[in-house]
N, C-alpha and C positions, 0 to 999 in steps of 0.2 A: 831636669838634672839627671844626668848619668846613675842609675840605684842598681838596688837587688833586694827586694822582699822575700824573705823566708817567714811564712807562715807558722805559726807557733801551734802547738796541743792545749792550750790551755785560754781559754777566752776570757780567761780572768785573769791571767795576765798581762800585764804590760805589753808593748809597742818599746823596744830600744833603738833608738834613732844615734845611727855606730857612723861616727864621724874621724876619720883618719888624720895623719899627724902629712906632714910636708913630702911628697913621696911615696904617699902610700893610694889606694883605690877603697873602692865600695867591699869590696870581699875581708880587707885588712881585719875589720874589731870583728867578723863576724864569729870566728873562736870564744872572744873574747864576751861577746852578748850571750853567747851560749852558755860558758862557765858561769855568769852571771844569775842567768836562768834557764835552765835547761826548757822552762812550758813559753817560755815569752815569743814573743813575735820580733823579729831583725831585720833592720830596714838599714841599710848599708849606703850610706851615700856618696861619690866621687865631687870632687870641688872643682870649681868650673873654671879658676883661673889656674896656667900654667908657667911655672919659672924653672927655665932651665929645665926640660922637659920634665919637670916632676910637678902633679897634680896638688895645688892648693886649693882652700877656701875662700881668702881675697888677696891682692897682692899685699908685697910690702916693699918697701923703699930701700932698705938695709937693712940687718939684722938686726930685731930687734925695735924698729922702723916703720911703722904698720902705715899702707895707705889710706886715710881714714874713710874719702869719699866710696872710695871700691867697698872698702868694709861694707859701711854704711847698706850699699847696693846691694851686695851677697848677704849680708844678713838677712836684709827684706825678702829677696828671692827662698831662702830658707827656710823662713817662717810661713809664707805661701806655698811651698811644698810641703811643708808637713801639711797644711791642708789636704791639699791636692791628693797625693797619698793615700791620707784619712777614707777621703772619697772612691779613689779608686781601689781600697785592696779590703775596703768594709772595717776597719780596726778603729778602737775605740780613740777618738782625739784627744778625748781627756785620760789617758792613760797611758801618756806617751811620756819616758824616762831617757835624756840626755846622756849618751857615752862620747864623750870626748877625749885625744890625746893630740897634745902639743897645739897645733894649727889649729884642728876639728876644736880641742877642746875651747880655745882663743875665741873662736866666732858661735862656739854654745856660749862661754863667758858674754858676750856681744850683745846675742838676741836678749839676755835679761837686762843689760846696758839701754839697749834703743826700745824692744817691743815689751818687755816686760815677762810677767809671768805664764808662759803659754805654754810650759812644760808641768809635768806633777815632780819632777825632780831629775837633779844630775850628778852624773859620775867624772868629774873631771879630769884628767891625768896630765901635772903638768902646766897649768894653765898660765896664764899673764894675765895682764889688766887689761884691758883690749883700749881704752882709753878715756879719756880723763875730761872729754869737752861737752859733755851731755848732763843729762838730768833724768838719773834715774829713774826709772815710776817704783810703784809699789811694790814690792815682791813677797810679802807676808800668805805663806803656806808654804813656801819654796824651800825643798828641804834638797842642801847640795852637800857633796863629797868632794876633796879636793888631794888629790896625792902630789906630795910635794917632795924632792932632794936638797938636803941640805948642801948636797954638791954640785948641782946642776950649774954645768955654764951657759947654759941657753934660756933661763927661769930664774932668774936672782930672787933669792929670796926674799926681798921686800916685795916682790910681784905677787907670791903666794899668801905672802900677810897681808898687802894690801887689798889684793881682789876680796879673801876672807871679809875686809873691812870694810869695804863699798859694799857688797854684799846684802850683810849683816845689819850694815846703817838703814838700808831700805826692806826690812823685816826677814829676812829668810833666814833659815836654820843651816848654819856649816859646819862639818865638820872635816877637818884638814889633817894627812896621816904625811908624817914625815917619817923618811928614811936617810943613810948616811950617802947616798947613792949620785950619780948624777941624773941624766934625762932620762935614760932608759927606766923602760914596764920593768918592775920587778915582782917576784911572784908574794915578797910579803903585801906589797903595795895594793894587790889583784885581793888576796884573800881578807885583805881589812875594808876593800868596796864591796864584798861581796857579803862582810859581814855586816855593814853598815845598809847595805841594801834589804837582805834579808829582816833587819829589824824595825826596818821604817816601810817594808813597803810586801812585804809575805803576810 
């Protein structure tokens, strides 16, 4: 997979595995991993299917529409990269923190859906329900962040309560920050994950 490892100062810090929204690249959350933690490590990753020359995570069908087998496939390949990764750039596996927005955050949403708990936790912005035909495994230690718009027309808001609630059914701790806003990063949104980071994970 297409990346960019930025090495962090601090080897006690996390590994932020910065997963971009529909249109964006490996570079996009790398601001965004840094505000997060200035000493962390930033592993930037580009999504490997393309619509409409703009870079995704899997396809989708229609808006809204997600295709589940691709999913399924790009989720696996994901979760064997953060391996892979691990290996090559020496950072600790088990100290690896999910940033997701919109798409990125969909197929972070995903990997707990199909593979389970192989993150220490996640920042989601935006997310969906990735979907609805599996059986979740266990997630108890999984502590997630979910920013959500009460406005968004691309994220209805049952999407944000529901995922909260698949979640939560299968052990993990969430907490979900809404604003009056639509899809868009807003900087209250940024400063309530980075408080909720800082308390669960400094």
């Amino acid at each position: 997979m297409e990346h960019v490892f930025v090495k962090g100062t601090n080897d006690a810090a996390p590994t932020f595995l910065l997963l971009h929204g529909t249109g964006g690249n490996e570079q996009d959350l790398l601001g965004l991993g840094r505000e997060y933690d200035s000493e962390a490590s930033l592993l930037g990753v580009r999504g490997s299917e393309v619509e409409n020359g703009m870079p995704r995570f899997f396809r989708r069908l229609g808006m809204g529409v997600f295709d589940l087998d691709n999913l399924s496939e790009r989720t696996k390949e994901l979760a064997a990269f953060i391996d892979e990764a691990a290996a090559q750039y020496g950072f600790d596996r088990d100290n690896v923190i999910v940033v997701g927005y919109s798409n990125g955050a969909n197929i972070a949403a995903n990997l707990f859906f199909e593979v389970g708990n192989i993150v220490k936790g996640a920042i989601l912005h935006h997310p969906m329900i990735p979907r609805e035909d599996v059986e979740i495994p266990d997630l108890t230690g999984l502590n997630v962040w979910i920013g959500a718009g009460e406005n968004d027309q691309m994220t209805p808001v049952e999407h944000s309560t529901g995922l909260q609630k698949y979640l939560e059914q299968h052990g993990a701790t969430v907490d979900v920050f809404w604003h009056q806003h639509g899809h868009q990063l807003t900087m209250d949104e940024v400063n309530d994950a980075k408080a909720w980071y800082n308390k669960n994970f400094k």
